[in-house]
VMD Tcl script that draws the C-alpha trace (Angstrom):
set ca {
  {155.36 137.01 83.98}
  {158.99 136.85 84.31}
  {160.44 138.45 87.81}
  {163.87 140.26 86.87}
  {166.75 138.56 88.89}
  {167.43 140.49 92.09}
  {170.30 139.85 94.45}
  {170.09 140.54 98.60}
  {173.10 140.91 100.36}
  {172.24 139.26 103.81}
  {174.62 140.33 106.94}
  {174.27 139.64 111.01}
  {176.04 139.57 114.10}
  {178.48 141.82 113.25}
  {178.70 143.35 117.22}
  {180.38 146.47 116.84}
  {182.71 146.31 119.74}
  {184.43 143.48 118.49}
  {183.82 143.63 114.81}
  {186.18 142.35 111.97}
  {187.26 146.06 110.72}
  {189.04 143.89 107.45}
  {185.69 142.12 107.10}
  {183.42 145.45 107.15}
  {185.87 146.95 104.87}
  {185.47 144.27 102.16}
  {181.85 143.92 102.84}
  {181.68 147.76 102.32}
  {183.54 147.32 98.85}
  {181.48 144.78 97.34}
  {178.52 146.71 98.49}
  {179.79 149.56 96.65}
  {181.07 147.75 93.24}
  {178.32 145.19 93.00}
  {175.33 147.38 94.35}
  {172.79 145.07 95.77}
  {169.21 145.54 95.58}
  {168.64 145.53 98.98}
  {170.61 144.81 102.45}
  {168.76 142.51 105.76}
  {171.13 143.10 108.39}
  {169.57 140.42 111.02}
  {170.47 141.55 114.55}
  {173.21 141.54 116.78}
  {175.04 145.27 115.46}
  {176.65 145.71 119.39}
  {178.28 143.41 121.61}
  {177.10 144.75 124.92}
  {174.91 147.79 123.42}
  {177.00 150.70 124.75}
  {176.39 153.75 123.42}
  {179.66 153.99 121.64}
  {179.42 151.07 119.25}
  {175.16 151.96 118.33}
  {177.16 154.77 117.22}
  {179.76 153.22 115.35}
  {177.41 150.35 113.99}
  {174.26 153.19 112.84}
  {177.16 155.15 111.29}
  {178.61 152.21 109.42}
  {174.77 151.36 108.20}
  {173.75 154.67 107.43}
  {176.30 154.86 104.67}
  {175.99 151.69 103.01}
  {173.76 152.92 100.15}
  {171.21 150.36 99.24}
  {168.41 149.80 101.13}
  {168.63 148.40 104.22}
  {166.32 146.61 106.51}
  {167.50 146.14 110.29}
  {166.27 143.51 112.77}
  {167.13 143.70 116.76}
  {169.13 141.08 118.30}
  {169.17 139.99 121.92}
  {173.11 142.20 122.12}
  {170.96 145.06 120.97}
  {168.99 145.38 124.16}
  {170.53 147.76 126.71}
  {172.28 145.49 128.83}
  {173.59 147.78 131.89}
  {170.63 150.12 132.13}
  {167.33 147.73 133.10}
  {164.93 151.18 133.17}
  {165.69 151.43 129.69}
  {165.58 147.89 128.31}
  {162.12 147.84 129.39}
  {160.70 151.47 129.05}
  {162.57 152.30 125.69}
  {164.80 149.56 124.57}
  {165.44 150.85 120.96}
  {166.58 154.60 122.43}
  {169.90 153.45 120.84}
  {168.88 153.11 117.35}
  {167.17 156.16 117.22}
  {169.73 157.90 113.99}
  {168.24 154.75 112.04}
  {164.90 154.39 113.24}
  {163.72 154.22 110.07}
  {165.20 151.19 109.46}
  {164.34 149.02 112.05}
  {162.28 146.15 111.20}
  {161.17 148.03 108.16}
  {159.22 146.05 105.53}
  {160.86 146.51 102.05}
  {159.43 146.08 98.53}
  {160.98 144.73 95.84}
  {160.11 143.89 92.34}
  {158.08 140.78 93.19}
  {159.11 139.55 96.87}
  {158.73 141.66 100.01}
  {161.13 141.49 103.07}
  {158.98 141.38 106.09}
  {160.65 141.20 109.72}
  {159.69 139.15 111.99}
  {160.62 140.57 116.03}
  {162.31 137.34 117.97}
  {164.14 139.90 120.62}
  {162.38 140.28 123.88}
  {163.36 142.77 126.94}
  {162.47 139.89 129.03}
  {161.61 136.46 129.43}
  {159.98 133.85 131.85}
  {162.66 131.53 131.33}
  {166.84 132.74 131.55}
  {168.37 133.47 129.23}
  {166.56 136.19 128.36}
  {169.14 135.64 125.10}
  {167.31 133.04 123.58}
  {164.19 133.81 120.94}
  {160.77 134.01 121.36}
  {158.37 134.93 118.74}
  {155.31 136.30 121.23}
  {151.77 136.42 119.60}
  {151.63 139.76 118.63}
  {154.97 139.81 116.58}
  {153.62 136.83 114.46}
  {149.94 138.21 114.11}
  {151.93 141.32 112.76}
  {154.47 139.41 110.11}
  {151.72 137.53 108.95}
  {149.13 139.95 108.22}
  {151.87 141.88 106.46}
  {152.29 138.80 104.51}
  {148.80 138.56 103.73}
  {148.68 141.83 102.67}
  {150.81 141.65 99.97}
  {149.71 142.09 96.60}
  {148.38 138.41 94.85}
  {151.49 136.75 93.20}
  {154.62 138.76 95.91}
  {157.11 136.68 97.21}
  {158.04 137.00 101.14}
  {161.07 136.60 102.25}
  {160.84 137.08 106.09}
  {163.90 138.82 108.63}
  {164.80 137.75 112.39}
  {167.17 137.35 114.54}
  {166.61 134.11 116.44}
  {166.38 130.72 113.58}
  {163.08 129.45 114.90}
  {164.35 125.75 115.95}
  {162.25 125.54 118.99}
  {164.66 123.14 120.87}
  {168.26 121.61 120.35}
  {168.51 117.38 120.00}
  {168.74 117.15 123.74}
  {165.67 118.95 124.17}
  {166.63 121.96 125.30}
  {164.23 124.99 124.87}
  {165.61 127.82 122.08}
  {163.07 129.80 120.32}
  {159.81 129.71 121.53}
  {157.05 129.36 120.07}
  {159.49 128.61 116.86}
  {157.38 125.53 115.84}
  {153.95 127.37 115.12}
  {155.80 130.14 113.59}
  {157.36 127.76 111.26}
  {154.06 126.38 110.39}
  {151.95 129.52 110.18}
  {154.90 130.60 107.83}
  {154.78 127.49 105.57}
  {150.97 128.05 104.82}
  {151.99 131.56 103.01}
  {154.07 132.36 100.18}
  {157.28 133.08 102.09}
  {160.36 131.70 99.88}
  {163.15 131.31 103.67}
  {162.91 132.94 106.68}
  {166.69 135.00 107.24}
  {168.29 134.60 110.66}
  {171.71 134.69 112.72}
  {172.53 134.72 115.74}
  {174.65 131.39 115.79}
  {177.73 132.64 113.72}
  {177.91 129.64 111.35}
  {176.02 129.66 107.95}
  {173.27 127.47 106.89}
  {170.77 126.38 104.72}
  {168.03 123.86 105.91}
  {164.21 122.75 104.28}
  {162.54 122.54 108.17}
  {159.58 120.02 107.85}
  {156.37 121.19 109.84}
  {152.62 120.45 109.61}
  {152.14 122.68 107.11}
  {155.08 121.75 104.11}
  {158.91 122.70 104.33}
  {160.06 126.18 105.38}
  {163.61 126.97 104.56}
  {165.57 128.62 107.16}
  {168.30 130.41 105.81}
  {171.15 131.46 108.47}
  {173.95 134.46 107.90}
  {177.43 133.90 109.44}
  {179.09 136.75 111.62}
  {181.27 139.97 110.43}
  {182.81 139.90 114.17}
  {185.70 138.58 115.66}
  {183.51 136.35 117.61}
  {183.75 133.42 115.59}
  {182.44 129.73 116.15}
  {183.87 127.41 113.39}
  {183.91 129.04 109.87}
  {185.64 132.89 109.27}
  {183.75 136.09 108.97}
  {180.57 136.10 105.89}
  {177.89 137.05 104.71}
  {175.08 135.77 102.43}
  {174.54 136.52 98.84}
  {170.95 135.57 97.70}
  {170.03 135.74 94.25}
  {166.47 135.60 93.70}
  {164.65 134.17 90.45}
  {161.77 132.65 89.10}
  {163.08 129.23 89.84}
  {163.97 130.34 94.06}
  {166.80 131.42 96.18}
  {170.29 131.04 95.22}
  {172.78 131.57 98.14}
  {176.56 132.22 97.99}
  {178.14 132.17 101.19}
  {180.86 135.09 100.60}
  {184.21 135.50 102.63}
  {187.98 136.52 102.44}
  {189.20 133.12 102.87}
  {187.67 131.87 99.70}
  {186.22 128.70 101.54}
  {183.25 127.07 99.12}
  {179.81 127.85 100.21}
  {179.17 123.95 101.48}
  {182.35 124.06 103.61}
  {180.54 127.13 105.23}
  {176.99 126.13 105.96}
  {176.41 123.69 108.96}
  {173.64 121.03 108.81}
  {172.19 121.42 112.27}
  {171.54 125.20 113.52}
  {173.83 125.38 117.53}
  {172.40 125.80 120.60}
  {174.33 129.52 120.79}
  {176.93 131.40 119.36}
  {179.78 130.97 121.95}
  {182.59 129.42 119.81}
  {183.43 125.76 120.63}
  {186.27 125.76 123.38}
  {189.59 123.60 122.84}
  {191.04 121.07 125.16}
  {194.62 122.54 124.72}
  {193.00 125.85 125.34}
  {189.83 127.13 127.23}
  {189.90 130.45 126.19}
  {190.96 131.41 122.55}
  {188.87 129.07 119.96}
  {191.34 127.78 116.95}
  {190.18 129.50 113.88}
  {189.64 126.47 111.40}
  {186.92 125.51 109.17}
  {186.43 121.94 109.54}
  {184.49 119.56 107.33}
  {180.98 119.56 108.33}
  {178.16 117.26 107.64}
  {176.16 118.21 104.26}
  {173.11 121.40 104.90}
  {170.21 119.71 104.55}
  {168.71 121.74 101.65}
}
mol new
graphics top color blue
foreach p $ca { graphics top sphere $p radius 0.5 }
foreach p [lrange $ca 0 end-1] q [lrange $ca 1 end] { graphics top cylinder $p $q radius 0.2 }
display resetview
């Protein structure tokens, strides 16, 4: 049986607060003219999660159109009020409740989220991922509930890489995640968080995973301009476009290795304002 062709429009870290209004305004006319199936917004709507831009970002969501699936990024947890990161974190979202981390169905793949926020951590910073045992158990029997022959394409925040080159610790528990994911049908996991695109097959014990990553729609860039992801879906897989206003070519966009962060790389000549360049990066591995 043929699946009809179905095109995602994949957005993340757009941090209202210091958004990219020209970005949201041509994101919000292709939306419009090219109609999407479906929209994964992955995290990171707010830059400190005032009250003021939940509003401005759950207004600017709630009239997209299409559907629209929403996962919670660690600049989504209240930041300035500690009673209610950890007795009612998502108080914020509450005009699209609905929304959040909401499992859509599609004509032959399913969008299942996957939670990689946390109020808190034993380990600083509390930033970082961590996929906890009971978020996995959840996006995997969701997975395995899906009807014989559905395609998954799973939502979160955090990419899974469970530590950087030098070691250092990132998402934990990112490894068995990856693995327990590999052993299902699940065509990429969708992420942010680190403001650069990419596109990488991650080995683990159980096959490949593919781990694609969403740039940002804020003025908090790292080293390529404001994007988002186009993903056409087909029999044969995932096709991604890498779409922005300054008409750079998808492999110019993606970076081969996901960052440690998403604090843009400081100059010598100046340690405060990063140059806005895209420079030549080293092939994605997919």
């Amino acid at each position: 049986m043929t699946t009809p062709k179905t095109v995602l429009f994949h957005l993340s870290d757009i941090h209202f607060g210091l958004e990219d209004r020209a970005a949201l305004a041509w994101v919000e006319r292709c939306i419009a003219e090219e109609k999407p199936a479906a929209i994964c917004i992955t995290g990171d709507l707010t830059m400190r999660a005032r009250h003021r831009e939940f509003a401005a970002a759950c207004r600017w969501i709630s009239s997209l159109g299409p559907p629209v699936t929403v996962e919670v990024g660690n600049h989504d947890m209240p930041y300035f009020n500690l009673i209610e990161r950890f007795v009612d974190p998502y108080r914020r979202f509450r005009s699209i409740k609905a929304l959040l981390e909401m499992q859509l169905n599609l004509p032959g793949v399913a969008i299942v989220p996957l939670k990689t926020a946390t109020r808190a951590q034993w380990r600083f910073p509390w930033s970082n991922g961590w996929v906890t045992g009971a978020a996995l158990r959840q996006t995997l029997a969701a997975i395995d509930a899906l009807p014989s022959g559905t395609r998954a394409l799973v939502t979160a925040h955090h990419p899974l890489t469970e530590r950087d080159p030098r070691g250092k610790r990132l998402t934990i528990n990112g490894e068995a995640a990856m693995a327990a994911l590999a052993e299902r049908n699940v065509l990429a996991i969708l992420t942010g968080h680190v403001h650069d695109a990419f596109d990488i097959d991650q080995p683990t014990p159980a096959g490949k995973l593919r781990m694609i990553g969403a740039g940002t729609l804020s003025k908090r860039i790292r080293s390529t301009p404001p994007s988002f992801n186009q993903l056409t879906l087909t029999d044969a897989g995932i096709a991604v476009t890498v779409r922005n206003l300054e008409a750079v070519p998808t492999p110019a966009m993606q970076i081969g290795q996901v960052p440690e962060n998403a604090l843009p790389p400081r100059q010598p000549e100046d340690p405060v304002a990063p140059v806005r360049t895209v420079p030549a990066h080293d092939p994605p591995v997919h």
